[in-house]
Structure formats: C-alpha cells, structure tokens
N, C-alpha and C positions, 0 to 999 in steps of 0.2 A: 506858104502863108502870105497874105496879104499884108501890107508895110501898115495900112490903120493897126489891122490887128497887133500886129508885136507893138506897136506903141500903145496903142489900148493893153497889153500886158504889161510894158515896160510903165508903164503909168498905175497900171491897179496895185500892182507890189507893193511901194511904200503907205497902200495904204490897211493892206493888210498888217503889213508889219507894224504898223502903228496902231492899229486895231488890238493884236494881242500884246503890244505893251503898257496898251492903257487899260485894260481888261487887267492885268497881272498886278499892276500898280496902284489903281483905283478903284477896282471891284475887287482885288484878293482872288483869282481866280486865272488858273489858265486856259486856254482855250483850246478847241480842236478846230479844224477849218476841213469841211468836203467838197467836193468837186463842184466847180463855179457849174452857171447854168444861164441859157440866154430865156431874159425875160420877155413874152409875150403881150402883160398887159398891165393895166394902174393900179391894179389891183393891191393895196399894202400887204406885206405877207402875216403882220404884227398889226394888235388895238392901238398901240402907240408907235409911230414913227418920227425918228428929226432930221429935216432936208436940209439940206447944203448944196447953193449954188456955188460954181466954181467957175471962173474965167482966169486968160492969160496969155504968156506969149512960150511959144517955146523953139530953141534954136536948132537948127539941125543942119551938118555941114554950110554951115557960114551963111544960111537962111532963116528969117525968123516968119514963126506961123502962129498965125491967134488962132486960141482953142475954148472951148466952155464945157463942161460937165456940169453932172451934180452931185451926190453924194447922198446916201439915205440910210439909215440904220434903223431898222424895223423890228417892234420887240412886241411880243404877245404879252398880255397884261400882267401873267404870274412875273416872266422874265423881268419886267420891266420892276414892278415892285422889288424885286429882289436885289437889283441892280442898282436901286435907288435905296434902299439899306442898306446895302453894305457901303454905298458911298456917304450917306449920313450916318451913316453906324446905330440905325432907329429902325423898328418893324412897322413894316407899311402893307396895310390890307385893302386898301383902296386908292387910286387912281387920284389927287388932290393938290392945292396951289401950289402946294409946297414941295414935290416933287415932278410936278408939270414941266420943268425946265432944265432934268436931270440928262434927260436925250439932248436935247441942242449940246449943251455943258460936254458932253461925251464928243457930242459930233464935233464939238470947234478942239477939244483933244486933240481925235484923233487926224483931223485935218492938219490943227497944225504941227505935229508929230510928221507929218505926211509930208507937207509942203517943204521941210530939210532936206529930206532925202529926195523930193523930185529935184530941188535947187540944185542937185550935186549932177544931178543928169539933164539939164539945159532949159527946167523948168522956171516961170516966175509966175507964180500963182495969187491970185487973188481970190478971197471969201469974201462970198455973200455974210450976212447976221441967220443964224441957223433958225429955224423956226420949228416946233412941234404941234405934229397932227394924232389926235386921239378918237377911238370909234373904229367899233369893230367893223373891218370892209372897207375902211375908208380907201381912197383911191391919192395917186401923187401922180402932178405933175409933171411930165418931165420936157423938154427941148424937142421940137423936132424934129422928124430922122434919127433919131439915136438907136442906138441898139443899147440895151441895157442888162448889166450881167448881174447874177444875185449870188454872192458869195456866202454859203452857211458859213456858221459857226453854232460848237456847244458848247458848250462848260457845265460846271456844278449849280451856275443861276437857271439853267436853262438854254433855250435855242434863241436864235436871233439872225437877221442878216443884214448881211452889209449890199448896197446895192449900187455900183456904178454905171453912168453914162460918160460919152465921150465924143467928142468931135473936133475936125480941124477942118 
C-alpha cells in the first residue's frame, strides 16, 4: 500500500464515525455503511448535496505537511426530505427555504465530530462555510488531482453518500 493511501484511510475514518453518530443522534436512525469506491467523475450521486472544503497542516514523525480536501454528502431528494423531518420533527414533501440548509447543518456536524478525532492523530484542520447544491445531475467541484472516494451509506431515511477527497 502506498503511504497517500493509508493516510487517505487513516483520515476518512473519523469521518465515518462521525457520520453514523450524527445520523443516530439527529436523524434517530442508524446506519449501515458498504464498501468505499473510487469516484470517476462530478457527477453528484443525490438532487441535493453539501460540500465542504477542508484545509490544514498535519504532523508526521517531527514533519509538518499542508493538506486540503473536501467533503460532500449527497442525498437523493426522498433521503433528503426525510432527513430534514426528522431533524425538524415536521413532514416535508418538497425541496424549500426552509430546509435548503439542513445538508451544510449535517455536513459542519459531521466535520466537526471529525475534526476531534483527526486532532488526536496529528491533524489541525480547518473548514471552509458548507454550502448546498440542489438539481437533479448536478455536478461538484472538487481540487485537482484528487482521487475521490464515495462512501455509501443506508439507513431507514434512505441511501446517501459520503464523498471524500484528499491531498498533501
């Protein structure tokens, strides 16, 4: 295994784990997670997704290295509505102001949920302000060169994924 890669693993973990505990906590639901997959194109895999840039420095044997990612949680529009009632605790049948900000809201969660546990293994991360993209097909963003992984998830709301990038 290449040394990007285990750190690209040792980096995506806390943010799983912080994915199904804000899932468990603030949707009421737990979650199941399948096998990551490397993503080929911009394609959003969800009508609504919330991105998250990430930058930083991180230490490794008495070396410090600037890194950036980003972070994406992509949710198909039933998932998304579902996700957004149960955290308002109100039934939602359409797409509106009022729950348009419920993905960033998740994404800065589970970031910062995320960002404890990189801290503990030589991380000091810094966020971007999360922003949400809605429309079916939309396309995201991402850095350069990145190879980018898509981590499923399902639960009782539905499918969804998580989607990291990473670089140093």
């Amino acid at each position: 295994m290449s040394d990007l890669y285990e750190r690209f693993v040792e980096f995506s973990h806390p943010f799983v784990k912080a994915t199904n505990k804000v899932f468990e906590s603030m949707v009421n639901t737990k979650l199941t997670t399948s096998k990551p997959t490397l993503k080929n194109d911009h394609k959003s895999f969800g009508d609504v997704s919330a991105v998250i840039g990430l930058t930083g420095q991180v230490e490794r044997d008495g070396t410090t290295r600037e890194f950036q990612g980003q972070m994406v949680i992509s949710f198909p529009m039933a998932t998304y509505l579902k996700v957004a009632g149960s955290m308002l605790m109100e039934e939602f049948t359409e797409f509106n102001d009022e729950i348009s900000d419920v993905g960033a809201e998740i994404c800065n969660m589970i970031t910062g949920n995320a960002k404890r546990d990189l801290a503990q293994i030589g991380y000091k991360l810094e966020m971007a302000v999360p922003t949400t993209i809605s429309g079916a097909g939309h396309g995201i963003k991402y850095p350069p060169k990145v190879h980018i992984v898509s981590l499923p998830f399902k639960g009782d709301i539905g499918d969804f994924v998580l989607e990291l990038c990473y670089q140093d």
